[in-house]
C-alpha positions in Angstrom: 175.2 34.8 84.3 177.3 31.7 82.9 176.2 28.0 83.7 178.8 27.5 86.1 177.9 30.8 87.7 174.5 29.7 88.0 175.5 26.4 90.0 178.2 27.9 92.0 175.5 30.6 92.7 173.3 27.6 94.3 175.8 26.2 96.5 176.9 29.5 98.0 175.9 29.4 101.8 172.2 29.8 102.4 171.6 33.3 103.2 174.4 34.0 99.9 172.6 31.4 97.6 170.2 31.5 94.9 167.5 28.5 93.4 168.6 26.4 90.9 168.6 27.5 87.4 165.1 26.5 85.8 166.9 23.8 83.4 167.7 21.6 86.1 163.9 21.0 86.2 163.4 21.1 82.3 166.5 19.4 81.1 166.2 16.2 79.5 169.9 15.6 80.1 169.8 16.8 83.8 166.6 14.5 84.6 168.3 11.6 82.9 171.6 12.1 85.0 169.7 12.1 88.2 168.0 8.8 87.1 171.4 7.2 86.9 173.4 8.7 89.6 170.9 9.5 91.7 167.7 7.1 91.8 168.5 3.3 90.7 171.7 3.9 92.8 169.5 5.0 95.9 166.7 3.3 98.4 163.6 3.9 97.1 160.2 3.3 98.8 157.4 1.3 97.4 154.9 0.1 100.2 154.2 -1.7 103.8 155.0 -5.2 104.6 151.2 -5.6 105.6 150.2 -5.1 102.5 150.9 -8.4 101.1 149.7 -11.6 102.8 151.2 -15.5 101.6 150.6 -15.7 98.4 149.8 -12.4 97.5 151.9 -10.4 94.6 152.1 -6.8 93.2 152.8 -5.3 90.2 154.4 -1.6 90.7 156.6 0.7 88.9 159.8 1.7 89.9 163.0 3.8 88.6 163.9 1.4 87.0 161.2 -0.3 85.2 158.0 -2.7 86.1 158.7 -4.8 89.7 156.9 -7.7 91.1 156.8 -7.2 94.8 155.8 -11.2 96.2 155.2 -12.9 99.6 155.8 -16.6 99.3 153.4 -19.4 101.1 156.6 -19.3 103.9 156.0 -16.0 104.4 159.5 -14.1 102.5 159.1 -11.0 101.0 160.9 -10.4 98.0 161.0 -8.2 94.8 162.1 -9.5 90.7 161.8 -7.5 87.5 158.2 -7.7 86.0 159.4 -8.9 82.8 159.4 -12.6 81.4 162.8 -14.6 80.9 161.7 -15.7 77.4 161.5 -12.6 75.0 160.4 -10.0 77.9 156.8 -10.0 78.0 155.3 -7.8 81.2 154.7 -10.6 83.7 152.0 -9.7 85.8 149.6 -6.7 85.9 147.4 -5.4 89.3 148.1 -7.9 91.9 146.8 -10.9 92.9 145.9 -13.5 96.2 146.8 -16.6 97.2 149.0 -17.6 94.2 151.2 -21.1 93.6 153.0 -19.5 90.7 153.0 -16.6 88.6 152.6 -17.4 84.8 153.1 -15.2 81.2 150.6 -14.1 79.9 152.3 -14.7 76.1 154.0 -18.4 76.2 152.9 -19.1 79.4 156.1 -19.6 81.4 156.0 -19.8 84.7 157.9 -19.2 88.0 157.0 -20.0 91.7 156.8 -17.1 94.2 160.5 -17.9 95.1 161.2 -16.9 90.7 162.3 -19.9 89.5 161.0 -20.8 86.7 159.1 -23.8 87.0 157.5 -23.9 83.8 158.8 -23.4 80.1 156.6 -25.1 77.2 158.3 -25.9 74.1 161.4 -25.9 75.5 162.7 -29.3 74.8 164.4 -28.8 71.2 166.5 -25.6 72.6 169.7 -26.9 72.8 171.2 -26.3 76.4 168.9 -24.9 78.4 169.7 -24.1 81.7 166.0 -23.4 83.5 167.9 -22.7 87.0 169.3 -19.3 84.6 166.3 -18.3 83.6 164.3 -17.5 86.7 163.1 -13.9 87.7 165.4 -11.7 87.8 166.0 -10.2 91.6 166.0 -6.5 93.3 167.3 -6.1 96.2 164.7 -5.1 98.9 165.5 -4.3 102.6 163.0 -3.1 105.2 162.6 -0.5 107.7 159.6 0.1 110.6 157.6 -2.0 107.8 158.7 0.0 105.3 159.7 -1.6 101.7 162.5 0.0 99.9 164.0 -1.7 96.5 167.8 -0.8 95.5 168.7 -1.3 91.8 172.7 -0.9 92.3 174.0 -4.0 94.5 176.7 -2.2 95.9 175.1 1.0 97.5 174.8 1.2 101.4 172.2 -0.8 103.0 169.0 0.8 103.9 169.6 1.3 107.8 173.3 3.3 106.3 171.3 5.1 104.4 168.7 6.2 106.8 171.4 7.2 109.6 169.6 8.5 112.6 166.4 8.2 111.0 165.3 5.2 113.1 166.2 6.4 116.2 164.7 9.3 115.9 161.4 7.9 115.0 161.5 4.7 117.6 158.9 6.3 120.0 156.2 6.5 116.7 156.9 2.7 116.6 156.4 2.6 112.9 156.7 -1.4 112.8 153.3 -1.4 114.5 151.4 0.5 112.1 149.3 -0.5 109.7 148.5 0.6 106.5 144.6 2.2 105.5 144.8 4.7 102.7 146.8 5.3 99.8 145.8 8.1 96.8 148.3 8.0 94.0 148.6 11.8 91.8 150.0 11.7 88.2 152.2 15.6 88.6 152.7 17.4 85.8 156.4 18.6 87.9 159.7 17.7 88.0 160.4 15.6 91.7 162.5 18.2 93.1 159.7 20.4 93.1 157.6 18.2 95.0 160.3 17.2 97.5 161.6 21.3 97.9 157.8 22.1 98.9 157.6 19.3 101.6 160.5 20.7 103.4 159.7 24.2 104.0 156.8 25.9 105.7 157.1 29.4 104.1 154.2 28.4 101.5 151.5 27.1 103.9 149.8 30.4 105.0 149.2 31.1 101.2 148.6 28.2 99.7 147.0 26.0 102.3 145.4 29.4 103.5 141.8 27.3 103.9 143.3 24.5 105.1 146.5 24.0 107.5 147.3 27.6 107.2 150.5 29.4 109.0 152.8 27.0 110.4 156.2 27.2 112.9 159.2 25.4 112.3 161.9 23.9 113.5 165.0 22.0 112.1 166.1 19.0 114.3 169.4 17.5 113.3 170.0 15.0 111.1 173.0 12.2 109.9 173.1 11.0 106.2 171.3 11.4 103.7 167.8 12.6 105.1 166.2 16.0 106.6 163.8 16.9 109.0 161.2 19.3 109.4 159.1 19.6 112.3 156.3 21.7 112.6 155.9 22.7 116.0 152.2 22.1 117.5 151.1 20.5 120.7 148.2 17.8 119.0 148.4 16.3 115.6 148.3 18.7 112.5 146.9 15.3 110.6 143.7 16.2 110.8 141.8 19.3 110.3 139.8 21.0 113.0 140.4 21.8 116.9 140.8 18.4 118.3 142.2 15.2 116.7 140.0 12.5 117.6 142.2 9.5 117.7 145.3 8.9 121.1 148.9 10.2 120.9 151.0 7.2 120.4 152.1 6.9 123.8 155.5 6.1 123.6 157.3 9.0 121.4 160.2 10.9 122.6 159.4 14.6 124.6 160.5 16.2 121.4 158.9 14.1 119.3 155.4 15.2 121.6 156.4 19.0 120.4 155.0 18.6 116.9 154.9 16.7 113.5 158.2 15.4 111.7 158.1 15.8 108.9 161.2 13.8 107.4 162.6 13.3 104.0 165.0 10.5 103.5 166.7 11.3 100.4 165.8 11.1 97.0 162.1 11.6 97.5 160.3 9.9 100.3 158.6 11.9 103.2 157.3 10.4 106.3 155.7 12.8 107.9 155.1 11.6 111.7 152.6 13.4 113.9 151.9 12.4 117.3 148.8 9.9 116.2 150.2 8.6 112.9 152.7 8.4 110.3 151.8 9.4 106.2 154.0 9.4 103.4 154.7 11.2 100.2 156.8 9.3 98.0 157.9 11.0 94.3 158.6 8.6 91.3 160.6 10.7 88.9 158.7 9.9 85.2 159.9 12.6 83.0 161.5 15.9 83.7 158.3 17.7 84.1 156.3 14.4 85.4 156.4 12.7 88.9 154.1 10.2 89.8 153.2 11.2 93.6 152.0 7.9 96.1 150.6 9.0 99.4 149.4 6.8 102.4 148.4 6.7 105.6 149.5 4.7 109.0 147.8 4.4 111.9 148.7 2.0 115.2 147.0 -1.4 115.2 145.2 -0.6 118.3 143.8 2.8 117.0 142.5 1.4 113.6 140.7 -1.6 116.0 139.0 1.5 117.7 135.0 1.4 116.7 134.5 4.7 115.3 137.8 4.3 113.1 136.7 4.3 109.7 134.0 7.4 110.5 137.1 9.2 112.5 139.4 8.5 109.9 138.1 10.0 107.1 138.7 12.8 108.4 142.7 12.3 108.2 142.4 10.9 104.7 140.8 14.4 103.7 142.9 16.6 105.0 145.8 14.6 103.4 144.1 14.8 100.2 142.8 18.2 100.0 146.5 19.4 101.2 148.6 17.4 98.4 146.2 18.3 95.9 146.6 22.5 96.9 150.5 21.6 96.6 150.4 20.3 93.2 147.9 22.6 91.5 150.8 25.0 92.4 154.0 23.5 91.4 152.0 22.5 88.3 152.2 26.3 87.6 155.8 26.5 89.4 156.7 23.9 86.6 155.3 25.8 83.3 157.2 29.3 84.8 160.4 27.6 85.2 160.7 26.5 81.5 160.3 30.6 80.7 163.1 32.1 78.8 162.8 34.6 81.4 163.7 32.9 84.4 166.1 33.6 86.5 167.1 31.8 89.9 165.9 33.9 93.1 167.6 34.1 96.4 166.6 32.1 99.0 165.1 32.7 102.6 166.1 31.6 105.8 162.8 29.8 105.5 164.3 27.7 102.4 167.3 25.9 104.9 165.9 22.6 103.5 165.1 23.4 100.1 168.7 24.4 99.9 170.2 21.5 101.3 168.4 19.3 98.6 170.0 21.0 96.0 173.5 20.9 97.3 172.7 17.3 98.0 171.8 16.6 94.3 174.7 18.9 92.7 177.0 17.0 94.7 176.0 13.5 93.2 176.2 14.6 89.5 179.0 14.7 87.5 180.4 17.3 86.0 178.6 17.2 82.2 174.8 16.9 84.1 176.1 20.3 85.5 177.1 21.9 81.9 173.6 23.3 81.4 170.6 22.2 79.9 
């Protein structure tokens, strides 16, 4: 089958259509056209609004490159390149509290929390220089339910565009309430799709999750723009292992939303999954094409983490989220090395794949017509 067969063969209808070819997960040349049409012109997600007090400051990686994410002393959230404006040193590393400025570790410039650059020793000879040009260098950050996203291309959509019916949908969780208790960060030898494909179907979970979460039912709610939604169908929260989940349903969600776990995927590659006690997230970092680096966390309403058995309680959650994410990546890990085999050939899909095929038709449709030549 030719290269164009191969794609054509992928965007068929679901019940026609087959995977994608294995070189859209192994390509160089693919993974670095999804980069640049795909994920520094998209939202992507890097953390909760709590997480940073006055003063406090971040250093993360993104798509495209180190970020500072920074609170200032008033209280303003914002996000700059982590990259000095003299000759590019890395800025900050870790993160830090109650800071008045943020200062190089090379030449020790410095910049105030707003980025302007405050401080520049040596400077006087240097004919013309304009400190109000060289302060950090912004990214455009927009929030959601608490939610930080960071956009590298100006002129994309904002976030609440992007997101559609997302925020409707998930009102009655009351995300903006939540607070954040738990992260665990995996380094995935996989390319992202793989990651995001497994999140959105349920066909896997009575195999591989056979000691854990086992069978699950499905539905498909609707969705608007550019995310999907997945909601396994189960009358208490699927967050925790065991027969009873020991924390209150948030009491405001939607009847349907009381039917079972969302779990959503605003596209490229961040899942909030939203069961009927709290909110988690996988979020994929695309590294390399057969490397993601995978950020989970966990949410959980202000008045349920002020409960006194919280901590015991939710160690329970934290587990389950764990032991889950690390079964799924011990198998696309294996998904990854098969799907570099000369060998390989695209399967068909099941109507148990309706997702999995609507993220590939979703990424085709963003590349242009070279990225789709073959790797």
């Amino acid at each position: 089958m030719s290269v164009a067969e191969q794609i054509a063969a992928a965007q068929k209808p679901l019940l026609e259509a087959s995977a994608l070819p294995g070189w859209c997960y192994t390509s160089e040349t693919f993974f670095q056209a999804e980069l640049t049409e795909i994920h520094r012109r998209t939202w992507c997600f890097v953390g909760r609004v709590e997480e940073l007090a006055p003063g406090d400051w971040r250093a993360i990686e993104t798509v495209g490159g180190p970020a500072l994410l920074v609170r200032d002393g008033a209280g303003t959230l914002r996000a700059f390149a982590n990259i000095c404006r003299h000759r590019g040193s890395i800025l900050c590393e870790g993160h830090g509290h109650n800071a008045s400025a943020l200062v190089c570790p090379y030449h020790a410039w410095s910049y105030g929390l707003d980025g302007r650059l405050i401080g520049a020793p040596d400077m006087q000879r240097t004919l013309d220089f304009d400190r109000a040009a060289h302060g950090l260098l912004p990214i455009r950050l927009e929030t959601w339910g608490g939610f930080v996203f960071l956009n590298y291309d100006n002129t994309a959509p904002s976030l609440l565009d992007h997101l559609g019916t997302l925020p409707a949908v998930l009102a009655g969780h009351r995300p903006e309430d939540m607070v954040c208790t738990w992260r665990y960060d995996v380094d995935c030898r996989c390319n992202w799709k793989l990651l995001v494909e497994n999140a959105l179907e349920a066909y896997h979970t009575a195999i591989v999750h056979a000691r854990t979460v086992g069978p699950q039912r499905e539905a498909l709610p609707e969705t608007s723009a550019n995310w999907l939604n997945l909601q396994v169908l189960s009358d208490t929260s699927i967050a925790v292992l065991g027969a009873k989940p020991p924390f209150p349903p948030i009491p405001t969600l939607s009847a349907e939303a009381r039917q079972g776990t969302y779990f959503t995927m605003i596209l490229p590659g961040v899942q909030f999954a939203c069961a009927q006690d709290c909110i988690w997230w996988l979020a994929m970092r695309p590294v390399a094409a057969d490397r993601t680096a995978l950020s989970i966390g966990g949410c959980f309403p202000r008045g349920t983490v002020a409960l006194p058995d919280f901590a015991e309680q939710a160690a329970r959650y934290y587990d389950r989220w764990q032991r889950v994410a690390d079964e799924d990546v011990g198998m696309l890990e294996k998904q990854q090395t098969a799907l570099a085999s000369l060998l390989y050939r695209p399967g068909r899909l099941s109507w148990r794949d309706a997702l999995v095929h609507e993220v590939h038709r979703w990424v085709l449709a963003r590349l242009p017509a070279e990225a789709l030549a073959g790797g």
